[in-house]
C-alpha positions in Angstrom: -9.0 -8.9 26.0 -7.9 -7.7 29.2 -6.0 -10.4 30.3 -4.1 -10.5 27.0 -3.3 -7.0 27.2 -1.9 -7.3 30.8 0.0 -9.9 29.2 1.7 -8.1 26.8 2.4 -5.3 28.6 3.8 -7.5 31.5 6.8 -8.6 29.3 9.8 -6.3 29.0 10.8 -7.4 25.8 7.8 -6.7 23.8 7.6 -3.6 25.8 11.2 -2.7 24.7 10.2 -3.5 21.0 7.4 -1.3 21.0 8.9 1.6 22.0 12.1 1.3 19.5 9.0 1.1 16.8 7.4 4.4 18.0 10.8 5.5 18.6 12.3 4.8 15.0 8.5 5.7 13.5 9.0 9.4 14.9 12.6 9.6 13.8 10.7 9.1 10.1 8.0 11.6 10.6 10.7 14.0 11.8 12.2 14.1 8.6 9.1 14.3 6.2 9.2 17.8 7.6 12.8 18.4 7.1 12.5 20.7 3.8 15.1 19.9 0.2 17.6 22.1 0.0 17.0 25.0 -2.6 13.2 24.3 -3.0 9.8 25.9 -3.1 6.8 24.3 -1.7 4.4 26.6 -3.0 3.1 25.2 -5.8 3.4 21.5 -4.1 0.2 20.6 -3.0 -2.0 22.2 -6.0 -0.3 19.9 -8.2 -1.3 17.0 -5.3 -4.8 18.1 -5.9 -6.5 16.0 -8.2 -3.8 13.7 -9.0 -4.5 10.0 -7.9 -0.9 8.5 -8.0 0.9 11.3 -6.2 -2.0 11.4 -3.5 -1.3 7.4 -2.5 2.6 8.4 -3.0 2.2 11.5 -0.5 0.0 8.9 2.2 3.1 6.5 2.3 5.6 8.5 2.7 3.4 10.3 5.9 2.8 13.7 3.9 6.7 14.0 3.1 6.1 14.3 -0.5 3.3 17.3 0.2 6.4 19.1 1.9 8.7 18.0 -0.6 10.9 17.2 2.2 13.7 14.7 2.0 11.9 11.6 2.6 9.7 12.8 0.3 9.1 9.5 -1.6 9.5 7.6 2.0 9.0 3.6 1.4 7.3 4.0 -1.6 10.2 2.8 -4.1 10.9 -0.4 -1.7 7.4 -1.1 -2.2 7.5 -0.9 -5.8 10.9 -2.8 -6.0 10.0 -5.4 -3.8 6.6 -5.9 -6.2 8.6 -6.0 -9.6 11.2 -8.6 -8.1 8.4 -10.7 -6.9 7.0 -10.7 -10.2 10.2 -11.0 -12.5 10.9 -14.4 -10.4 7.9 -16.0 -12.9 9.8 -15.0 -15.9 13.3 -15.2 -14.9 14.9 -18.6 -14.0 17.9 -17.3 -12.1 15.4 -15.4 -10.1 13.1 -18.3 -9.6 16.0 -20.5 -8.7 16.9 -17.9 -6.1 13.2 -17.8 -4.8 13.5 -21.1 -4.3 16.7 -21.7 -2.6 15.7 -20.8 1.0 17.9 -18.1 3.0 20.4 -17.5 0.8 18.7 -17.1 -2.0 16.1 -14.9 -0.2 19.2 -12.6 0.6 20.4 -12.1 -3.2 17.0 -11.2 -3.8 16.9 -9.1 -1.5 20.0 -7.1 -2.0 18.6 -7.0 -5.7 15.7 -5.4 -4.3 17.7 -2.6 -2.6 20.0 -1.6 -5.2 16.4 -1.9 -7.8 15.0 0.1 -5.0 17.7 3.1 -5.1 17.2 3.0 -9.3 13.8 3.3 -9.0 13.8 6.5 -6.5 16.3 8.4 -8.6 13.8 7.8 -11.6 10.6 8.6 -9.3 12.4 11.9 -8.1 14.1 13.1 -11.2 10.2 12.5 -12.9 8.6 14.3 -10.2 11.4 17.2 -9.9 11.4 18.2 -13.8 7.5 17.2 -13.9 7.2 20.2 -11.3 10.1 21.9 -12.3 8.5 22.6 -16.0 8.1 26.2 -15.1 11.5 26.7 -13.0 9.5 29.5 -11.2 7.3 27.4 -8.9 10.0 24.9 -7.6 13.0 27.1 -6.9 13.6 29.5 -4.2 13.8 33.3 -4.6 17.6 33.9 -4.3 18.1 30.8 -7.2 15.1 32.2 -9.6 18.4 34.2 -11.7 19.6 31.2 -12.3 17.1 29.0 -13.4 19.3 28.6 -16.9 21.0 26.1 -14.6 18.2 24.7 -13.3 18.6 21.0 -14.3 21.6 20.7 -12.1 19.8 22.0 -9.1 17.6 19.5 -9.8 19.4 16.7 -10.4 20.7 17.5 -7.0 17.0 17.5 -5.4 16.8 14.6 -6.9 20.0 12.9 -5.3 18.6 13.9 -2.0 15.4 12.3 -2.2 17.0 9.1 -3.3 19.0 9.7 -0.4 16.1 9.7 2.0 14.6 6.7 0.6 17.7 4.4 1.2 17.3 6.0 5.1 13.8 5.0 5.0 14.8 1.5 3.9 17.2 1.1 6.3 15.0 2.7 9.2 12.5 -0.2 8.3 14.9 -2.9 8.2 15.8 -1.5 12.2 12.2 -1.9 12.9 11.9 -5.4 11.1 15.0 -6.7 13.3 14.8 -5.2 16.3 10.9 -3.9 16.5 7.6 -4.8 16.2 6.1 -6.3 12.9 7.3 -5.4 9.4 9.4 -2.6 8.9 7.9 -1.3 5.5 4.0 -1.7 6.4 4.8 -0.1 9.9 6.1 3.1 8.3 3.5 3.1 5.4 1.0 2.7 8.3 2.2 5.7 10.4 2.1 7.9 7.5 -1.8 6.9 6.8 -2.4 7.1 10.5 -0.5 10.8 10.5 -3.5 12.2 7.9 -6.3 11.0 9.7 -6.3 14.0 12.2 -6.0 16.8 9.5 -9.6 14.4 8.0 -10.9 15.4 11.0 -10.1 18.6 10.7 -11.2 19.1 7.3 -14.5 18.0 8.3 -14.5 20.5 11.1 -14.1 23.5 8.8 -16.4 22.1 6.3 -19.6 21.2 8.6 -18.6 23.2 11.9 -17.4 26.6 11.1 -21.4 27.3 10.9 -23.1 24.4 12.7 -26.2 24.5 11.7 -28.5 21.1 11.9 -27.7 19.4 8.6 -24.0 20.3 8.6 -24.3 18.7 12.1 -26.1 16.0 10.6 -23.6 15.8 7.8 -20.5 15.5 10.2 -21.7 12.8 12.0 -22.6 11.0 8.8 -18.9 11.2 7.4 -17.8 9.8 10.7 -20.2 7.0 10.5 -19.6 5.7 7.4 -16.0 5.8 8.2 -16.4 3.6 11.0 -18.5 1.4 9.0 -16.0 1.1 6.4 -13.5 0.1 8.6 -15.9 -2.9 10.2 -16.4 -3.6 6.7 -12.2 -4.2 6.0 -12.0 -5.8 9.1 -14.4 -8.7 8.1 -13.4 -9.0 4.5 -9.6 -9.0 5.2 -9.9 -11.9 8.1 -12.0 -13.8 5.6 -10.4 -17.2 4.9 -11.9 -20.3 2.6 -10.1 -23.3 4.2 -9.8 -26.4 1.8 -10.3 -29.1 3.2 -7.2 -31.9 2.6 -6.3 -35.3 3.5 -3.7 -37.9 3.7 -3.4 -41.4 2.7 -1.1 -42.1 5.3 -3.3 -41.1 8.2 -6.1 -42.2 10.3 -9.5 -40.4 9.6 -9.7 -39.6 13.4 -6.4 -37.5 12.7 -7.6 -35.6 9.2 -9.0 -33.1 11.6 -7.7 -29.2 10.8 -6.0 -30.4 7.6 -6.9 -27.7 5.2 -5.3 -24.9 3.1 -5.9 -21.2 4.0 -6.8 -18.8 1.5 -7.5 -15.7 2.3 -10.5 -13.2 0.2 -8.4 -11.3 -1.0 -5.3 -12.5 -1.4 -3.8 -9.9 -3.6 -4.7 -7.5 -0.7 -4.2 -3.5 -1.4 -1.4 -4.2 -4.9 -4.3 -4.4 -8.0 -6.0 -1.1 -6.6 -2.2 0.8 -6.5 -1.1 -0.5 -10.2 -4.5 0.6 -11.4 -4.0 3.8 -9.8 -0.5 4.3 -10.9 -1.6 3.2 -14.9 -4.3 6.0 -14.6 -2.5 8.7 -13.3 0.8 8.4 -15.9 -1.3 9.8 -18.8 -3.0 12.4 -16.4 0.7 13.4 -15.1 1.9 13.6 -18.5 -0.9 16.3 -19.9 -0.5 18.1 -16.8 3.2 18.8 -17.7 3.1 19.0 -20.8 0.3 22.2 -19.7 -2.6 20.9 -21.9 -6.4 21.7 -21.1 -8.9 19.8 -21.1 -10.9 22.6 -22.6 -8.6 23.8 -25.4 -7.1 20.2 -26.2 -9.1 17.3 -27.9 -6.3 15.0 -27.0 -6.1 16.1 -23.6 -10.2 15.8 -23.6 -9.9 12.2 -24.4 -7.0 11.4 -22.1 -9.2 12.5 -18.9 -12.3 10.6 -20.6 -10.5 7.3 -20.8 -8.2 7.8 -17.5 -9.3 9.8 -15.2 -12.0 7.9 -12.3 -14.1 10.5 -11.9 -15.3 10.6 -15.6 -17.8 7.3 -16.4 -15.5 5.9 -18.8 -12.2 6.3 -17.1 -14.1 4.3 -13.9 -14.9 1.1 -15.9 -11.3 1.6 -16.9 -10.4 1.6 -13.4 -12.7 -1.3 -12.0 -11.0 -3.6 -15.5 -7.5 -2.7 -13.9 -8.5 -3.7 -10.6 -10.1 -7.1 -11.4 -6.9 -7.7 -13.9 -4.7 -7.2 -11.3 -6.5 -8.8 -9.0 -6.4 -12.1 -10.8 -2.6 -12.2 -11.9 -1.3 -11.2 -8.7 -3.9 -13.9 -6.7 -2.5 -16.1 -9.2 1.3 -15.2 -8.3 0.6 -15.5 -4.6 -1.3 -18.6 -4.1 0.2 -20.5 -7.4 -2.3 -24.2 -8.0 0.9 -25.9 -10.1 2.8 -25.7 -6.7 0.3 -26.3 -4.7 -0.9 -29.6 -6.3 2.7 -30.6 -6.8 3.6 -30.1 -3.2 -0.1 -32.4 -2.3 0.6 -34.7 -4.3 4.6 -34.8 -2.8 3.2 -35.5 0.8 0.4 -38.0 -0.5 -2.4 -35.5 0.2 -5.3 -34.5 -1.5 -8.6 -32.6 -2.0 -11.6 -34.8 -0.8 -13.2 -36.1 -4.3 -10.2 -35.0 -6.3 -7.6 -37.3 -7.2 -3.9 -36.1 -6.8 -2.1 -34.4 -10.0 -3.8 -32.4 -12.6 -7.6 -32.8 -11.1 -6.5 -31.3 -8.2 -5.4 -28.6 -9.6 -8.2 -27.9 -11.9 -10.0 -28.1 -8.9 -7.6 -25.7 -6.8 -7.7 -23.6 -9.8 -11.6 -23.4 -9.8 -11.9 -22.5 -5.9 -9.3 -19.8 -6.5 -10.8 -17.8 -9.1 -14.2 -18.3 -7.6 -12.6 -16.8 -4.6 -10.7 -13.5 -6.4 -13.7 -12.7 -8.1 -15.2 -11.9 -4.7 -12.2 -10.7 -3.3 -12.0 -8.2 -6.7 -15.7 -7.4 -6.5 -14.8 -6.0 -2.7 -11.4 -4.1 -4.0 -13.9 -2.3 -6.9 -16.1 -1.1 -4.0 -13.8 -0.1 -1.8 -11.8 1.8 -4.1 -15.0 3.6 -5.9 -16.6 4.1 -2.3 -14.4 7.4 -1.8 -15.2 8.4 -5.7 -18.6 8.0 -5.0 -19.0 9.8 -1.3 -17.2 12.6 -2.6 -19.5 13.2 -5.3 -22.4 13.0 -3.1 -21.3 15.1 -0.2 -19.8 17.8 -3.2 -16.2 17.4 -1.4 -13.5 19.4 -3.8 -10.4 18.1 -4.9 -8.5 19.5 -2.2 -11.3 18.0 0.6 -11.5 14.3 -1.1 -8.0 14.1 -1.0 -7.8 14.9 3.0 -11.4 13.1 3.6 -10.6 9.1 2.6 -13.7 6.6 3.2 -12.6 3.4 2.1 -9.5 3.1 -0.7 -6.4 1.6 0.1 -5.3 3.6 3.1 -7.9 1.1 5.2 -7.0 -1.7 3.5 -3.3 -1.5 4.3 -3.8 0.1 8.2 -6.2 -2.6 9.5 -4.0 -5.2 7.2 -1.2 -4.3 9.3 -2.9 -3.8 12.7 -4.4 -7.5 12.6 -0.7 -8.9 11.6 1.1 -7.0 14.0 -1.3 -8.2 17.4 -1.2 -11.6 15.9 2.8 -11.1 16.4 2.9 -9.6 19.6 0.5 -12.2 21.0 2.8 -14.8 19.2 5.7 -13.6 20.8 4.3 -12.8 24.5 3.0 -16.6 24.1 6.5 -17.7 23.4 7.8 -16.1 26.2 5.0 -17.6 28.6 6.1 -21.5 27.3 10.0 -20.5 27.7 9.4 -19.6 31.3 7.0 -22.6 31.6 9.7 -25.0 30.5 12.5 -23.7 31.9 
C-alpha cells in the first residue's frame, strides 16, 4: 500500500489533478453557503425534517438546499436527467440509434441531457419554492413581507437562480471530469455526503456527551461501531463480482483462461433505493403543502400509512419499490439480448449453453438470481437507518444528521473504490510511458 501510495504521489500529473479536484470541490461548497437573494431560511430545515426526498436532495447538493443557497439543488437534476435519458433510449429509437453510434452519438445525448437537465431544475425549484412559499411568510425576507401580493414573481426569480446554480454545478463537474480526478458528478455528490459526516459526529456528541454518563458512553461508541461496520459491509458487497465463465471456438483450451463476463451484485448500485425514495415522498410533500394533518384528515391518515417508511405498511411499500427497481434497472444495465447477440457475434459461449437463445435464457437466469441478492442487500441497507433510529429513539431532526447505512455509503465507498482504481490506472500508465520511451 505504501509503495503504491509513494507512487502516486511521486507523479506530478496526478498530483496536479488532485488538487484542481479539491480545488473545484471547494469552489462548490463555497457556494452552498452563498444565500438566494430575497429569501428566508427560517423555516428551511423544519420542512427538511422528516421528509425522505428533500433529505437525499439536501446530501447531494452538500447541505446547499438546507441553506437554500444558490446551488441549492447542486447535481441533483444532472443526476436525474442523465437517469431518464438512459432509460428513454429503450423506448425511443432515435435515442437508441444514438446510444449506439459511438462518440457522436454519445455527444447528442449528452447535450440532450443538459438542456433536460436545466428543464428539470426549473421544475424542481419552482416545486420546491411555491411548496415552501405556501405561506409567503416563512420564505420571504422582512423588508419584502408587504409585498407578498407579488410574491410569485419573487419566486419565479428564486427559482431562475437555482436553475442557475445547477448549470454551474454541471459545468463545474464536467471541469473535474476533463481535467481532474474521476467523475465529475459522483465527486461532487461525494463531497457533499463527506461534508455531513462531521455535523453526525456532532450530533452524537450532544446526544450521548453533554452528560456522559456510562451507557450514553456506551451508546456513543455503539453508533460509531455500527457505522464502521456498515461501511465494511458496502465495501464487500459493492466489490462483489459473479464472473461467467466463456469460451471460444476459435481458441485453444490452454488460452480460455480469464474469459468470463463481470457482473457485479448489485448492478443497479444506489438508483432503485432513490426512485423509491422520491415515489414515497411526492404524496408526503403534497399533504404537507397542501397543510393537512394526519390527525384531523382521513385522507392524509392513509397517505402516511401507505407512504411514509416509518409506518409498517408504507415499509413493505418501500422494500416492493426497491426490489422493482432493482430488477428493471439490472435489466437496463447488463441487457442478455445484447449480450448473447454480441457471444454469439465473436463465436463465444457459455460452457453447456449453446449460442443464441439458450444462452440467453441461461444469462437471463444468472442475472436475476444475482439482483435478487443484490435487492435483498439494497432493502437492508436502506431499512438499517429506519430501523437504528427506532431503536436508539433518534428524532426526526437526529436521524436525518445520524445516517447508518442508506445510500450516502453506497454512493461514497462506490466512488472511492472507482476513483483509486483510476489513479492507480493512470500512475501505471505513466510508469510504462517512461518505461518505453
Amino acid at each position: 500500500m505504501f509503495t503504491k501510495a509513494k507512487q502516486i504521489l511521486s507523479n506530478r500529473e496526478i498530483l496536479l489533478k488532485i488538487l484542481i479536484t479539491f480545488g473545484l470541490l471547494l469552489v462548490f461548497k463555497a457556494g452552498t453557503y452563498i444565500p438566494i437573494p430575497l429569501v428566508s431560511t427560517t423555516s428551511i430545515k423544519q420542512i427538511l425534517d422528516g421528509n425522505s426526498f428533500l433529505t437525499v436532495l439536501n446530501a447531494f447538493s452538500g447541505g446547499g438546499l438546507s441553506n437554500f443557497s444558490i446551488l441549492a439543488l447542486g447535481i441533483s437534476p444532472y443526476i436525474t436527467s442523465s437517469i431518464v435519458i438512459q432509460m428513454l433510449q429503450l423506448v425511443v429509437p432515435k435515442f437508441k440509434e444514438w446510444g449506439e453510434a459511438g462518440e457522436v452519438g454519445k455527444q447528442k445525448l449528452n447535450r440532450i441531457t443538459r438542456y433536460t437537465t436545466i428543464v428539470v431544475a426549473m421544475i424542481q425549484a419552482l416545486l420546491i419554492i411555491f411548496s415552501l412559499g405556501s405561506n409567503p411568510l416563512n420564505i420571504l425576507i422582512d423588508d419584502l413581507i408587504q409585498y407578498q401580493s407579488m410574491a410569485w414573481l419573487f419566486y419565479i426569480y428564486m427559482a431562475i437562480v437555482i436553475t442557475a446554480g445547477s448549470a454551474f454545478t454541471m459545468w463545474l463537474a464536467d471541469l473535474i471530469t476533463r481535467h481532474g480526478i474521476g467523475n465529475g458528478s459522483s465527486m461532487i455528490i461525494s463531497a457533499g455526503i463527506i461534508s455531513s459526516i462531521p455535523r453526525m459526529f456532532i450530533t452524537l456528541s450532544n446526544k450521548y456527551l453533554v452528560s456522559p454518563t456510562a451507557l450514553n458512553v456506551f451508546l456513543f461508541i455503539l453508533v460509531i461501531v455500527l457505522y464502521v461496520a456498515m461501511i465494511v459491509g458496502v465495501v464487500f458487497f459493492e466489490g462483489a463480482v459473479r464472473n461467467i465463465p466463456v469460451q471460444y471456438a476459435n481458441r485453444q483450451v490452454t488460452s480460455q483462461k480469464g474469459s468470463e463476463i463481470p457482473v457485479k451484485l448489485n448492478s443497479a448500485n444506489v438508483i432503485p433505493v432513490i426512485f423509491a425514495s422520491t415515489i414515497m415522498s411526492i404524496p408526503l410533500t403534497i399533504i404537507g403543502v397542501m397543510g393537512l394533518n394526519t390527525s384531523t384528515s382521513d385522507g392524509a391518515y392513509w397517505i402516511d400509512q401507505i407512504f411514509s417508511n416509518h409506518q409498517p405498511i408504507g415499509m413493505l411499500m418501500y422494500i416492493l419499490l426497491i426490489v422493482f427497481f432493482s430488477f428493471f434497472y439490472s435489466f437496463m444495465q447488463v441487457d442478455p439480448d445484447k449480450i448473447s447477440e454480441n457471444l454469439e457475434k465473436s463465436g463465444a459461449f457459455i460452457p453447456g449453453y449453446r449460442p443464441g437463445e439458450e444462452t440467453k435464457v441461461q444469462l437471463s437466469k444468472m442475472l436475476f438470481r444475482i439482483t435478487l441478492i443484490g435487492a435483498t442487500y439494497l432493502c437492508i441497507l436502506a431499512l438499517i437507518p429506519i430501523i437504528v433510529a427506532k431503536i436508539f429513539g433518534f428524532s426526526s431532526a437526529e436521524a436525518s444528521a445520524i445516517v447508518i447505512g442508506g445510500t450516502s455509503l453506497i454512493i461514497i465507498v462506490g466512488v472511492a473504490v472507482e476513483t483509486f482504481r483510476q489513479i492507480e490506472t493512470q500512475s501505471e500508465t505513466k510508469d510504462y510511458k517512461g518505461f518505453l520511451n
